[in-house]
C-alpha positions as CSV (number, residue, x, y, z in Angstrom):
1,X,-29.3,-12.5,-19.6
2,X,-29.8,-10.4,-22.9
3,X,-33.5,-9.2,-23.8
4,X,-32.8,-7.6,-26.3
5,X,-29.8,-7.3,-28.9
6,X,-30.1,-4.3,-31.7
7,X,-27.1,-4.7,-33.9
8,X,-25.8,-2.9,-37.1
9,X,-28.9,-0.6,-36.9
10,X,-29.2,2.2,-39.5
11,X,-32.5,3.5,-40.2
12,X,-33.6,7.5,-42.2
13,X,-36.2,9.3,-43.4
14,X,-36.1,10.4,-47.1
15,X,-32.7,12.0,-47.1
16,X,-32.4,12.7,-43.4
17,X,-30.2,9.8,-41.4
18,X,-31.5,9.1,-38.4
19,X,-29.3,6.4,-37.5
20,X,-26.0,4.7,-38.6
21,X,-25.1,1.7,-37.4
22,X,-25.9,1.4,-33.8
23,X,-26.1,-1.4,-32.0
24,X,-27.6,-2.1,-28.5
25,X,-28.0,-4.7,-25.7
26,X,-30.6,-4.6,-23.1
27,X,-29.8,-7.1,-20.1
28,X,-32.4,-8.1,-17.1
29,X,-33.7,-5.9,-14.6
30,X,-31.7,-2.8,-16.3
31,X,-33.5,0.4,-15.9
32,X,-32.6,2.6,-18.8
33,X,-32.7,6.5,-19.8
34,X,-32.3,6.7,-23.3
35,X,-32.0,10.4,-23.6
36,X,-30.9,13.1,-26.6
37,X,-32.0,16.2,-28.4
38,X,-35.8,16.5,-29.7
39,X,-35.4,14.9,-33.2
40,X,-33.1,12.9,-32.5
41,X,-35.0,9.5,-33.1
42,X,-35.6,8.4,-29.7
43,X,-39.4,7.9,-30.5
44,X,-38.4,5.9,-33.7
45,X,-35.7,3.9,-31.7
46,X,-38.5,2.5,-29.5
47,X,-41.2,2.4,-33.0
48,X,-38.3,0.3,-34.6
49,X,-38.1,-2.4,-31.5
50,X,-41.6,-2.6,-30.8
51,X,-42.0,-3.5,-34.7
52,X,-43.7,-0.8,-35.6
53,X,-41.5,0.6,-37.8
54,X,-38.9,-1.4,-40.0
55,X,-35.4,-0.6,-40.2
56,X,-33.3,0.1,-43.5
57,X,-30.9,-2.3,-42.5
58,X,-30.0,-4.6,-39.2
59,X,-31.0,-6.7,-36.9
60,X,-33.7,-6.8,-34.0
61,X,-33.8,-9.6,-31.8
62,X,-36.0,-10.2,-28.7
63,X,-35.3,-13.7,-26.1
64,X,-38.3,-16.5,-26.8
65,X,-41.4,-15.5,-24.9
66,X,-40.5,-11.9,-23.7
67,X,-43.5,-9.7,-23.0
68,X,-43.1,-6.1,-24.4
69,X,-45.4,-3.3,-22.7
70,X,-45.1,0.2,-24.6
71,X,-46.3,3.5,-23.2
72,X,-46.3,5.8,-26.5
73,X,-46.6,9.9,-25.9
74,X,-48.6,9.3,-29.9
75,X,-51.0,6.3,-29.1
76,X,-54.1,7.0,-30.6
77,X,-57.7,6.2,-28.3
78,X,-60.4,5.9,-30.6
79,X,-64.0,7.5,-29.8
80,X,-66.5,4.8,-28.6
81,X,-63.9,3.0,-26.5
82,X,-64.4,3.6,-23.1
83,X,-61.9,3.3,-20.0
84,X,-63.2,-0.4,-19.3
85,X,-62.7,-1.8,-22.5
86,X,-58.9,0.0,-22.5
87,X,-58.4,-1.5,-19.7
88,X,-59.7,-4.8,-20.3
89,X,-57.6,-5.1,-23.5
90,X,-54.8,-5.9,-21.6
91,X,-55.9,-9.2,-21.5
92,X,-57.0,-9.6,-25.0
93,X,-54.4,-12.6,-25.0
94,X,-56.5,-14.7,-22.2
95,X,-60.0,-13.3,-24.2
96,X,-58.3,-15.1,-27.5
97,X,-57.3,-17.9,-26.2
98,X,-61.2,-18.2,-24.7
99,X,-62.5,-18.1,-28.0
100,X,-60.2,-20.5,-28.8
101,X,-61.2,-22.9,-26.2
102,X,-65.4,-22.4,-26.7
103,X,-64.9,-22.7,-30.1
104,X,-63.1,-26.2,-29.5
105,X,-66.1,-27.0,-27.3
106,X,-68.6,-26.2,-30.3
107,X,-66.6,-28.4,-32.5
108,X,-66.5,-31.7,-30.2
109,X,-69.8,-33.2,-31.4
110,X,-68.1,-33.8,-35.1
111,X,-65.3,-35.2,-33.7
112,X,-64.8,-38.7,-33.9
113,X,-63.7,-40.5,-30.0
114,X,-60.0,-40.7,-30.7
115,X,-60.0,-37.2,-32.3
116,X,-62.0,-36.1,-29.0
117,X,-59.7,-37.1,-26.7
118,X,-57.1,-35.0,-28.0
119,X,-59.5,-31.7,-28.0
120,X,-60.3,-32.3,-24.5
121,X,-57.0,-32.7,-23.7
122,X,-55.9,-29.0,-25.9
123,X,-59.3,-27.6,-24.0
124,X,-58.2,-28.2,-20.7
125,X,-55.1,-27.4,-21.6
126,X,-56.2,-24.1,-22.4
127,X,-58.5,-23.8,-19.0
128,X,-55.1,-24.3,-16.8
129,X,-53.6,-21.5,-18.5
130,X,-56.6,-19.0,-18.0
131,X,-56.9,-19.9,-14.6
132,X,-53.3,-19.6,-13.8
133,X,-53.3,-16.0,-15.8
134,X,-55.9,-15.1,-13.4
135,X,-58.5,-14.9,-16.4
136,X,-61.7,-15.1,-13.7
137,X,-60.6,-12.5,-12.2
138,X,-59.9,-9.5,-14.4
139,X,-62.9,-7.5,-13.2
140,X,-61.6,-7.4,-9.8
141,X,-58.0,-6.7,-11.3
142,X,-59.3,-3.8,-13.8
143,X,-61.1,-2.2,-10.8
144,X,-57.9,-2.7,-8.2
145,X,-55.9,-0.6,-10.7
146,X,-57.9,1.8,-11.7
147,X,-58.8,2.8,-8.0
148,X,-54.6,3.0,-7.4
149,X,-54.4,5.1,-10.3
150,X,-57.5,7.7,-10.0
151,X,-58.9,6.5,-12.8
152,X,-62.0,4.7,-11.2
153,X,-63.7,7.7,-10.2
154,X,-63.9,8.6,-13.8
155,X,-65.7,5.9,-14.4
156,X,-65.1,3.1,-16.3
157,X,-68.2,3.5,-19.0
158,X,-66.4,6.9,-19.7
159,X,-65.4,7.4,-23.2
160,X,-62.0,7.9,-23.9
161,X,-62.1,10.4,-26.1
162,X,-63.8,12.4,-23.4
163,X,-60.8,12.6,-20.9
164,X,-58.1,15.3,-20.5
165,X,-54.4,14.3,-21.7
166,X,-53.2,13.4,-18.2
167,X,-56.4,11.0,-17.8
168,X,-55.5,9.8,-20.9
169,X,-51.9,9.0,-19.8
170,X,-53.4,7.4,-16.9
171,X,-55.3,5.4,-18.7
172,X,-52.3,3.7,-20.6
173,X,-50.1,3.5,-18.0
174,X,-52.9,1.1,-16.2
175,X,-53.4,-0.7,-19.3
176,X,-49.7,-1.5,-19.1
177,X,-49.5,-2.5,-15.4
178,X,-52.2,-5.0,-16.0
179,X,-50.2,-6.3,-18.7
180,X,-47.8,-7.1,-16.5
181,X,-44.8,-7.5,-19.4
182,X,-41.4,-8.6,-18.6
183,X,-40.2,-5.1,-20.0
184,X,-41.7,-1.4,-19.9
185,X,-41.1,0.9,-22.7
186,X,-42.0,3.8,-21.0
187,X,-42.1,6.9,-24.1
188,X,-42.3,10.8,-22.0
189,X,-44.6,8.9,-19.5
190,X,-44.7,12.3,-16.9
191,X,-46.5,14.7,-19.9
192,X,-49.3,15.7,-18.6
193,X,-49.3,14.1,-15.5
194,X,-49.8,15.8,-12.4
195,X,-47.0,15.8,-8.9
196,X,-49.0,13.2,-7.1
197,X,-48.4,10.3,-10.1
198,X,-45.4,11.0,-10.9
199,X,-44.2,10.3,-7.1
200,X,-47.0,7.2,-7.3
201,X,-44.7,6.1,-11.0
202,X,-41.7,7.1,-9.5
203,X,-42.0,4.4,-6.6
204,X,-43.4,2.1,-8.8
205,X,-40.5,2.2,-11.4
206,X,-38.0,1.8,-8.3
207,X,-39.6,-1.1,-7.2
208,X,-40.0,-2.7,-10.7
209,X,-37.9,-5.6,-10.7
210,X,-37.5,-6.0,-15.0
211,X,-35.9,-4.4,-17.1
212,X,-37.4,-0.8,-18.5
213,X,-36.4,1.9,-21.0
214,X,-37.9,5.3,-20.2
215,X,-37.6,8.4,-22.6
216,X,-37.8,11.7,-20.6
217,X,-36.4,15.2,-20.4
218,X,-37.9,15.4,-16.6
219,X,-34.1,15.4,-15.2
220,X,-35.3,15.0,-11.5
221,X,-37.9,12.5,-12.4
222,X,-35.2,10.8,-14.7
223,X,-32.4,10.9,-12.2
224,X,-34.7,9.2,-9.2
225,X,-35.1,6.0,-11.2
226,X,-32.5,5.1,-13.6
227,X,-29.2,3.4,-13.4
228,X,-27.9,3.8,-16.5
229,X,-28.1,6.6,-19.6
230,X,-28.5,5.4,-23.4
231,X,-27.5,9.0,-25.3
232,X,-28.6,9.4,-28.8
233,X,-26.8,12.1,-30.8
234,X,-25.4,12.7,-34.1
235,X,-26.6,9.2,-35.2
236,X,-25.1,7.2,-32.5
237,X,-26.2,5.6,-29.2
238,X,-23.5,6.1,-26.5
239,X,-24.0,3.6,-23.0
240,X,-22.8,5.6,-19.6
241,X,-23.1,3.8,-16.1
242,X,-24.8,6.4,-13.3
243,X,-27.7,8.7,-13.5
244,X,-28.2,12.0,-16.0
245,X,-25.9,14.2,-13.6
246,X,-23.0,11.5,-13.8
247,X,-23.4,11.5,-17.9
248,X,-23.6,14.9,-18.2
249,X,-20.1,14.7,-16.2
250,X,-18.5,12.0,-18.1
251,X,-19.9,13.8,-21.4
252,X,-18.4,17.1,-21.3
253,X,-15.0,15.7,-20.6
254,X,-14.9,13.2,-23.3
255,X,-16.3,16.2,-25.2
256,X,-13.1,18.5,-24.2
257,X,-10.6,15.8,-24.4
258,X,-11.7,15.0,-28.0
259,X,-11.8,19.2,-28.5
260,X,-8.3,19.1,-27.8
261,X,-7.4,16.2,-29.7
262,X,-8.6,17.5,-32.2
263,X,-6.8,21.5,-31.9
264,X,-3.3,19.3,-31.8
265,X,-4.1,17.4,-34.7
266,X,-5.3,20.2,-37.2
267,X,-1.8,22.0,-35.9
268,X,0.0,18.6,-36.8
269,X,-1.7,18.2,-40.7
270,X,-0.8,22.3,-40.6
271,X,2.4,21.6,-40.0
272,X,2.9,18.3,-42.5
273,X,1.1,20.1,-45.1
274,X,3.5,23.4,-44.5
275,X,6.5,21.3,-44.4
276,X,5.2,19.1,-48.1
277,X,4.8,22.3,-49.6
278,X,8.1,23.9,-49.1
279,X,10.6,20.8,-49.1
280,X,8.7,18.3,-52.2
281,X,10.4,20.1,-55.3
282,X,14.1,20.4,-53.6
283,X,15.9,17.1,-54.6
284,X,17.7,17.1,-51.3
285,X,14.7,17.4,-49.2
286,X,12.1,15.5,-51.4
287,X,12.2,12.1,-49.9
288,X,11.4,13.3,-46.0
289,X,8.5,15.5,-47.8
290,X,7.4,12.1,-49.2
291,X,7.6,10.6,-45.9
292,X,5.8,13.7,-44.3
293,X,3.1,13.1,-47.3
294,X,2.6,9.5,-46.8
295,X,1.9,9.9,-42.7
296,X,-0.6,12.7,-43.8
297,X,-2.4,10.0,-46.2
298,X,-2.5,7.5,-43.7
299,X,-3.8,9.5,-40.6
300,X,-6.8,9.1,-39.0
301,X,-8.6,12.3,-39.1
302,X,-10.5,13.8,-36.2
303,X,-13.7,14.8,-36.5
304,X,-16.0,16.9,-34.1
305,X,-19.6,16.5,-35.1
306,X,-21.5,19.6,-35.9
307,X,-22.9,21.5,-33.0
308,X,-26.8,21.1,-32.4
309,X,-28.8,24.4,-33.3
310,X,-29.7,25.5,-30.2
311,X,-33.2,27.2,-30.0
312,X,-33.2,30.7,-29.3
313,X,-36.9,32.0,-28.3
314,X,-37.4,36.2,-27.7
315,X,-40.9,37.2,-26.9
316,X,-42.4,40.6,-28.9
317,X,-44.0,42.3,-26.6
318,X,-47.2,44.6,-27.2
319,X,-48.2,48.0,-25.8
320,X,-48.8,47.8,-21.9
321,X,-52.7,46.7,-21.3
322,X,-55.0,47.7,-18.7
323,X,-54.8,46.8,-15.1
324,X,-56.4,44.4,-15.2
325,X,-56.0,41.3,-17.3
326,X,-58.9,39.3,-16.4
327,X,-62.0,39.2,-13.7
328,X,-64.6,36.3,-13.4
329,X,-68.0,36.8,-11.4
330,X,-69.0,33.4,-10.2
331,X,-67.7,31.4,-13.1
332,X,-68.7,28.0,-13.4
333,X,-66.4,26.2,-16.2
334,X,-67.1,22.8,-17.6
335,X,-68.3,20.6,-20.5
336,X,-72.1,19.1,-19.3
337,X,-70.9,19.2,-16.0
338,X,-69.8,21.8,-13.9
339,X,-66.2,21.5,-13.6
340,X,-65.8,24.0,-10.4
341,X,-67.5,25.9,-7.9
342,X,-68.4,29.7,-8.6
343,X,-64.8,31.2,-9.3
344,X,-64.0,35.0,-8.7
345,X,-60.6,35.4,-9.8
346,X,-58.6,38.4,-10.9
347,X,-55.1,38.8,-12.4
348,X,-53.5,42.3,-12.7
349,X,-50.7,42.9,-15.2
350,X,-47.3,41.8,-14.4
351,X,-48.3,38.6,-12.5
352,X,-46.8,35.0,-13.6
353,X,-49.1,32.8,-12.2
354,X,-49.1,29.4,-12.1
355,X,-52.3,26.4,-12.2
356,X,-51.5,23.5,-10.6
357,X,-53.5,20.2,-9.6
358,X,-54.3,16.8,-10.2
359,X,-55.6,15.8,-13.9
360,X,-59.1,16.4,-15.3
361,X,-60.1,18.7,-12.6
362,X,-60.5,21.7,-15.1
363,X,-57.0,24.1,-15.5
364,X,-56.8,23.5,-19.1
365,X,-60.9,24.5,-19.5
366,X,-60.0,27.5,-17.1
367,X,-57.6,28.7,-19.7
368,X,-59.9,27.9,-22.7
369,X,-62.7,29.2,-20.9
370,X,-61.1,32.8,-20.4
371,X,-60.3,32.7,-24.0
372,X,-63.9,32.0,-24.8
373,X,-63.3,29.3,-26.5
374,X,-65.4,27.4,-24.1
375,X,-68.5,29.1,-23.0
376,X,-69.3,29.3,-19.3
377,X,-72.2,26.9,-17.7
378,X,-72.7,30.4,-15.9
379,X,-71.3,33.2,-14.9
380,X,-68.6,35.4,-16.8
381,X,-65.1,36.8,-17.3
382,X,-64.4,39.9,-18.7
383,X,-61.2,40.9,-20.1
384,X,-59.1,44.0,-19.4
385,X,-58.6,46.7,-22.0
386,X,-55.7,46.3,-24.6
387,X,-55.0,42.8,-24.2
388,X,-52.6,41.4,-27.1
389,X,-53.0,37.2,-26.1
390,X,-50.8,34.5,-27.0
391,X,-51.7,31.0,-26.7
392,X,-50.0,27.8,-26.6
393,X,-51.9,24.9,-26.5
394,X,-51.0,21.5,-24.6
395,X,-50.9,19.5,-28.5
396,X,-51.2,20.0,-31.8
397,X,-54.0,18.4,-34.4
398,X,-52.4,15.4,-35.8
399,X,-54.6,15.7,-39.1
400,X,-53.2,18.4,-40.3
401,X,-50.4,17.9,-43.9
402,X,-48.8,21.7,-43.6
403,X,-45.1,21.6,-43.8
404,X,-43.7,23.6,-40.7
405,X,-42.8,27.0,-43.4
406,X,-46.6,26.8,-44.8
407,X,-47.6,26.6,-41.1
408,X,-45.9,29.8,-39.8
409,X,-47.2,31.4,-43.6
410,X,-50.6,30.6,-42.5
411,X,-50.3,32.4,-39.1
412,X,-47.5,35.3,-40.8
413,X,-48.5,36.1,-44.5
414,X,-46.6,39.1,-44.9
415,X,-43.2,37.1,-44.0
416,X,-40.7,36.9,-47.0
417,X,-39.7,33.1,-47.3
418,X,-36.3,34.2,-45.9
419,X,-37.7,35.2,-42.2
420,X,-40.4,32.1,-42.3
421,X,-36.5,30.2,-42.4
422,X,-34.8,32.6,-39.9
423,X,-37.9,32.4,-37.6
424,X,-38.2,28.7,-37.7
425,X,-34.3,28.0,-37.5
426,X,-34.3,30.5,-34.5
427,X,-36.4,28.0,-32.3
428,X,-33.2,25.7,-33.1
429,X,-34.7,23.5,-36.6
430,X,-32.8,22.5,-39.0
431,X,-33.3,22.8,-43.1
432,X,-34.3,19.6,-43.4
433,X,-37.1,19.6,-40.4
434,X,-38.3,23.4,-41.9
435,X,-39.0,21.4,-45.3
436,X,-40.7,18.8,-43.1
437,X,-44.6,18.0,-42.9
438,X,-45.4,19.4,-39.2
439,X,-47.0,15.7,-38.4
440,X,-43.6,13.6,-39.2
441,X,-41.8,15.6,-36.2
442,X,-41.0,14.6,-32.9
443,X,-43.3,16.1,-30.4
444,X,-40.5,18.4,-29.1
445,X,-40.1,19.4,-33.1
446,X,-43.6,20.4,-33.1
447,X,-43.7,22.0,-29.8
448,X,-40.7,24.6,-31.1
449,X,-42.7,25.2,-34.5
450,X,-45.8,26.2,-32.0
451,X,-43.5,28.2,-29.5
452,X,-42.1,29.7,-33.2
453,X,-46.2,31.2,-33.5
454,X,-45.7,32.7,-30.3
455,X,-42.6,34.6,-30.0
456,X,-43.0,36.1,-33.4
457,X,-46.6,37.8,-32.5
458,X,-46.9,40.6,-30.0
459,X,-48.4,40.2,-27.2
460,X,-48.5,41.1,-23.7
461,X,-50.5,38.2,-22.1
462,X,-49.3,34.7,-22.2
463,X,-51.4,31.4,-21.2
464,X,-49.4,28.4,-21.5
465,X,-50.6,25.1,-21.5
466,X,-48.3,22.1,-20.6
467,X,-45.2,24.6,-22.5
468,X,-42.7,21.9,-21.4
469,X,-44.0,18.8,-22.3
470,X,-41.6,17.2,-24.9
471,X,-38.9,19.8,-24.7
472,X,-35.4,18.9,-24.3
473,X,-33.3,20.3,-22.0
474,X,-31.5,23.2,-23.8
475,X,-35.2,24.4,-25.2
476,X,-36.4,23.7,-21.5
477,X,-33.6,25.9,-20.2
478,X,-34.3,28.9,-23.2
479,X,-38.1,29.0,-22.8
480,X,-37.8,29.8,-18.8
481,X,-34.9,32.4,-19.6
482,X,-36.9,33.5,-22.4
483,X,-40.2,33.9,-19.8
484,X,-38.3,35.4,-17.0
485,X,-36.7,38.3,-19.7
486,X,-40.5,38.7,-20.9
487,X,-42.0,41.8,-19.6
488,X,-46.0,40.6,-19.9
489,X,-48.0,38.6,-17.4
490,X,-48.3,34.8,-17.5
491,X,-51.0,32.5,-16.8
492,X,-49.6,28.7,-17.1
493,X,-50.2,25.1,-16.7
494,X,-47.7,23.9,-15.5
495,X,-46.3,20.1,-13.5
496,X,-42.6,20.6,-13.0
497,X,-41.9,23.0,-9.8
498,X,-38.5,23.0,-10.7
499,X,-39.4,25.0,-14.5
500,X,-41.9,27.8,-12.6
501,X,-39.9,28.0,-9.4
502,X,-38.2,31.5,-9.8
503,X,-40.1,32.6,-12.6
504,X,-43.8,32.5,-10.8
505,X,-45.3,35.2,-8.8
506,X,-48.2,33.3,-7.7
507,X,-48.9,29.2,-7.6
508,X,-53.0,28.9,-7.8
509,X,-54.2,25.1,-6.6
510,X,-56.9,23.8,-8.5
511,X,-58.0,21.5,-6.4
512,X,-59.3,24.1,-4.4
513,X,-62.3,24.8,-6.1
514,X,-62.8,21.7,-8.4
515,X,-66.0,19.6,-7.6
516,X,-64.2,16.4,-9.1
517,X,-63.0,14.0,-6.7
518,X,-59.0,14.1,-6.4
């Protein structure tokens, strides 16, 4: 049975196609990993059939009564909204039709008897449906989830705004599970999230018995629960059966055979075109240059679409620093509350060290908190001599309007526009994106304009916060070639093994020393 059927899609932005008519059918209980490039609309795909966005042209149409739950990687949580009330709006359908019902109640003592009947009848009506949907019970249901997901120790008065992105995450992801649709639209849901849910999502996606449609460039995590690949590119959406490994199979041939194709033809118009021009003004050999003429008119021409940029990153690096790149004496890190116990830590140059760990137990404050950015409930950390740092942040301000060449002026000002272009188009952007508002981008677009801020400053010290999150796979593949070439020491956040593994020297476990409950 069809859920969903997308047909004659075509949708841009400005100048800038983003798709040309696609079509697409989604069929029960298939689980599906649409996958392509950053930028290549995936996000908007899922903004388009969610109704969020509206198309230039096609059609979008869901079955009668389907229930759509979208996890977004750009969903906004408001300050003053706390985890409960998150939660509980899951259910704002049972909470409407409950005002609904009381305010039918209030209304009763106007009605005239025949009038009533039928308002009694609409009102209990109304009462079978909330007690089927469980609607007495949601406190017990809110509480059930949040205690699977980790999220109850938070607690649930916490305001959102508060929480760390992979609490955040968390906090959706329940929202959506008490939703209970008949389809996920599941958008990056492993960012920021730590091993232990992303093996708790990972059993729960292969048990999920409707359909879904997850966006990821986590291969493994992709692979464990999909059974078939959507693949956006060039402004199409291509359907292959199997997991990522089995595309990327059927992909490259189709790729080589159409290659070759393509080589034969261009000898075959050389040819034709050859042949035209010597034989068309000989009287005895014009007619079969005609004929030659006419099948070059008529023939279909191949044509390969233009290779993806793909993102080249090269770290500067500084002068050699001390030996030391940091010390802390019983640092205590954390917001109110102390986040960990008394830490004394060191790093000496060269290391690659990695910070793993559940969510919210402090590795992003660690980083911030060495930076000074965040100043220590007590204790210290002192710096070593000669440090040149570079910093990459787990996301970037949404409020901000620079295009992505004002934003690398801002942090470069002695760049000619010229190396602003050749800087940018190096981390594998396009014209059209480098002329872009930073805000419009996908989050891997953005991520490559950050890591573009980076590689173009000197520095001899890296901490990296989340780097992968939203990257595709070739930027995935460059920035851990680009790390292992880099000759300066490396402090990261980091949730995929298989990214560090081979490029860490040291793993440090969080958990170890954080005084929140895991």
């Amino acid at each position: 049975m069809s859920i969903l059927n997308v047909e004659h899609l075509t949708h841009g932005f400005g100048d800038r196609a983003i798709f040309e008519d696609v079509s697409f059918r989604l069929l029960k209980g298939e689980h599906i990993g649409l996958i392509g490039a950053n930028g290549e609309g995936k996000s908007t795909f899922m903004n388009i059939i969610t109704g969020k966005l509206m198309p230039d042209e096609g059609k979008i149409e869901w079955a009668k009564n389907v229930r759509v739950g979208y996890l977004d990687q750009h969903t906004v949580l408001e300050k003053g909204m706390t985890i409960e009330t998150v939660l509980k709006s899951a259910f704002d359908f049972l909470f409407d039709m409950e005002k609904e019902m009381n305010a039918i109640y209030e209304s009763l003592g106007d009605a005239d008897p025949e009038k009533m009947d039928e308002m009694m009848e609409e009102a209990g009506t109304i009462s079978d449906l909330l007690t089927m949907h469980d609607f007495y019970m949601i406190d017990a249901k809110v509480e059930e989830v949040a205690r699977a997901l980790g999220i109850l120790d938070l607690g649930l008065d916490r305001d959102v705004t508060e929480l760390s992105g992979g609490q955040r995450t968390k906090v959706l992801m329940a929202k959506l599970l008490l939703e209970k649709p008949d389809i996920l639209l599941l958008d990056e849901p492993t960012n920021y999230l730590d091993a232990e849910h992303i093996e708790w999502l990972k059993r729960y996606l292969n048990e999920y018995e409707n359909a879904f449609i997850l966006i990821s460039h986590d291969i493994p995590f992709l692979n464990s629960v999909i059974n078939l690949i959507y693949h956006m590119d060039n402004r199409k959406l291509e359907r292959y059966v199997g997991d990522y490994d089995k595309f990327k199979e059927v992909y490259e041939m189709k790729k080589s055979q159409l290659e070759a194709a393509y080589n034969k033809q261009q000898q075959e118009i050389k040819d034709l075109k050859d042949f035209v021009a010597r034989n068309k003004a000989r009287v005895a050999t014009r007619n079969m240059a005609m004929s030659r003429q006419k099948k070059l008119d008529k023939m279909d021409v191949i044509e390969l679409a233009a290779e993806k940029p793909k993102p080249e990153f090269n770290f500067k690096e500084a002068r050699t620093p001390g030996k030391y790149i940091f010390t802390t004496k019983d640092l205590v890190i954390g917001y109110d509350e102390p986040l960990s116990s008394p830490l004394n830590l060191e790093m000496e140059r060269g290391s690659r060290i990695v910070l793993t760990g559940a969510n919210g137990i402090g590795k992003t404050t660690l980083l911030k908190s060495i930076l000074g950015l965040i100043p220590a409930l007590s204790g210290g950390v002192e710096l070593g001599d000669y440090l040149e740092i570079g910093y990459f942040e787990q996301e970037m301000d949404q409020g901000i309007t620079t295009t992505c060449i004002e934003e690398i002026w801002q942090t470069f000002p002695g760049f000619t526009q010229y190396e602003v272009r050749s800087a940018l188009a190096k981390c594998g952007l396009t014209t059209k994106h480098i002329e872009s508002q930073v805000r419009v981008l996908s989050g891997g677009e953005q991520a490559k304009v950050r890591l573009c801020k980076l590689i173009n400053k000197p520095t001899n010290i890296l901490l990296l916060d989340e780097p992968t999150n939203h990257l595709d796979v070739d930027a995935k593949d460059e920035l851990k070639r680009a790390l292992k070439a880099y000759k300066g020491s490396i402090l990261m956040v980091c949730h995929e093994p298989e990214f560090y593994d081979g490029l860490a020297t040291d793993v440090w476990d969080c958990s170890r020393w954080t005084t929140r409950t895991v």
